[in-house]
C-alpha positions as CSV (number, residue, x, y, z in Angstrom):
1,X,0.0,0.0,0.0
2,X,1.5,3.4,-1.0
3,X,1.0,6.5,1.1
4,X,1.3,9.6,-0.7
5,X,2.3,12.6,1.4
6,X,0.1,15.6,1.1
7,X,2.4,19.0,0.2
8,X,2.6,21.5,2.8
9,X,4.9,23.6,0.9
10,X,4.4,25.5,-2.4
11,X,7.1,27.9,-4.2
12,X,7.0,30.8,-6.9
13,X,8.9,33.0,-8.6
14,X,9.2,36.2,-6.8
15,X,8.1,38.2,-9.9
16,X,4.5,36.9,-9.3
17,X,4.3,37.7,-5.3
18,X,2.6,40.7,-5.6
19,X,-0.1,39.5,-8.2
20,X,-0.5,36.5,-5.2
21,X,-0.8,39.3,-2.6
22,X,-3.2,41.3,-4.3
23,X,-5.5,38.5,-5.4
24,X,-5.0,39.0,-9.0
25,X,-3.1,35.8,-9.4
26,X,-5.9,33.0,-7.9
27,X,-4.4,29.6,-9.7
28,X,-1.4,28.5,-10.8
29,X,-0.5,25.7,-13.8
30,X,2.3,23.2,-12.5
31,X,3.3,19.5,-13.9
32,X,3.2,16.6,-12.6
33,X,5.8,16.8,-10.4
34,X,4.2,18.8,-8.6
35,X,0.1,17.9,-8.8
36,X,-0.4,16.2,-5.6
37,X,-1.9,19.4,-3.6
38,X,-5.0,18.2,-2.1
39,X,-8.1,20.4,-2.0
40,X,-8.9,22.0,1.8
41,X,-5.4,22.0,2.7
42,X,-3.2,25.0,3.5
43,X,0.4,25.1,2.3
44,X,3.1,27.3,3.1
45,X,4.4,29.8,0.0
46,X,7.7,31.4,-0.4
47,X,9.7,32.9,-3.4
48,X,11.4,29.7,-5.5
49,X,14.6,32.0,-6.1
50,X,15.5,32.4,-2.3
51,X,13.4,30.8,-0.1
52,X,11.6,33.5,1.7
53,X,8.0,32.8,3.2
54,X,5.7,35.4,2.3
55,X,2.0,34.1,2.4
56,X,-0.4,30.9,3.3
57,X,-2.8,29.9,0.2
58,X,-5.4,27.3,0.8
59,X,-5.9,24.7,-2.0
60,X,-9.5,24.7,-3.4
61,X,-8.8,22.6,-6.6
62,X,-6.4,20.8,-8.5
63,X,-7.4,19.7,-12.1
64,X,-5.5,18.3,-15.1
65,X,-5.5,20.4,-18.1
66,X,-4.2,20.2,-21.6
67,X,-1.3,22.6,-22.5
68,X,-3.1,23.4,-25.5
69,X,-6.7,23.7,-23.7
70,X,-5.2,27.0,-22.1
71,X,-7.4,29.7,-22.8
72,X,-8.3,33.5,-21.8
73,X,-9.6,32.4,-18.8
74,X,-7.0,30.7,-17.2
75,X,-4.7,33.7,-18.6
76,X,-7.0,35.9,-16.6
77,X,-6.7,34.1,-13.7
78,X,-3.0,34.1,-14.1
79,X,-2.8,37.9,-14.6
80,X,-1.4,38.3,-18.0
81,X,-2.8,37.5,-21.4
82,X,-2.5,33.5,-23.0
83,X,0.3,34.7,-24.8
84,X,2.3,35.1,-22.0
85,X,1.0,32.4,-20.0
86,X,1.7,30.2,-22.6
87,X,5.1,31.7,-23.0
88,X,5.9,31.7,-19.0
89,X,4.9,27.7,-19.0
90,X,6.8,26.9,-22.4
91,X,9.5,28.4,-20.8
92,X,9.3,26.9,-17.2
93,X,8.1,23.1,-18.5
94,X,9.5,23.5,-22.4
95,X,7.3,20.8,-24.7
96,X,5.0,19.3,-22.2
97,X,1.4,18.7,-22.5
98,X,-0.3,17.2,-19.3
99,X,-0.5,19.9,-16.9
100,X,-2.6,20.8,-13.6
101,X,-4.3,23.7,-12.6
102,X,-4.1,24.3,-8.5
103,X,-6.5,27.0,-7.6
104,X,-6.2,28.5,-4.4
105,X,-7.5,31.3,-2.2
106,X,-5.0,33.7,0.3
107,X,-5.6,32.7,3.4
108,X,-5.8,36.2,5.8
């Protein structure tokens, strides 16, 4: 029987703390890798670059998505237009398909 251990912990790059902050950024589109968020839980968030803690986010969903499914919507969730989000996540995860969206809410 595998157990799989629920994250607790959750990184970004610093550019996009502010958009977290503010409540403009309200999901986020990872891999695989890192998929296993489970909704109702609250991680931990700090900037991927350094290290440094700078919010809570609780995890409301976590579904798979299609790179190429990626619309206005999720842009607008992201806080840019599909353009760059498809830019940001070529260049983050270069040629991949299967991804995950992991929407969350800032925890006050």
């Amino acid at each position: 029987m595998t157990t799989s251990i629920i994250p607790t912990e959750m990184t970004f790059f610093a550019r996009f703390e502010s958009d977290i902050l503010s409540g403009k950024k309200t999901i986020t589109i990872r891999d695989e890798a890192e998929s296993h968020y489970v909704p109702g839980t609250t991680v931990e968030v700090s900037t991927y670059e350094d290290g440094r803690w700078f919010c809570r986010l609780e995890i409301l969903s976590v579904e798979p998505i299609a790179f190429s499914e990626l619309n206005d919507f999720h842009a607008q969730q992201e806080n840019m237009t599909l353009t760059e989000l498809k830019a940001v996540i070529n260049d983050i995860y270069p040629g991949i398909e299967k991804l995950y969206v992991v929407n969350y809410v800032l925890v006050k």
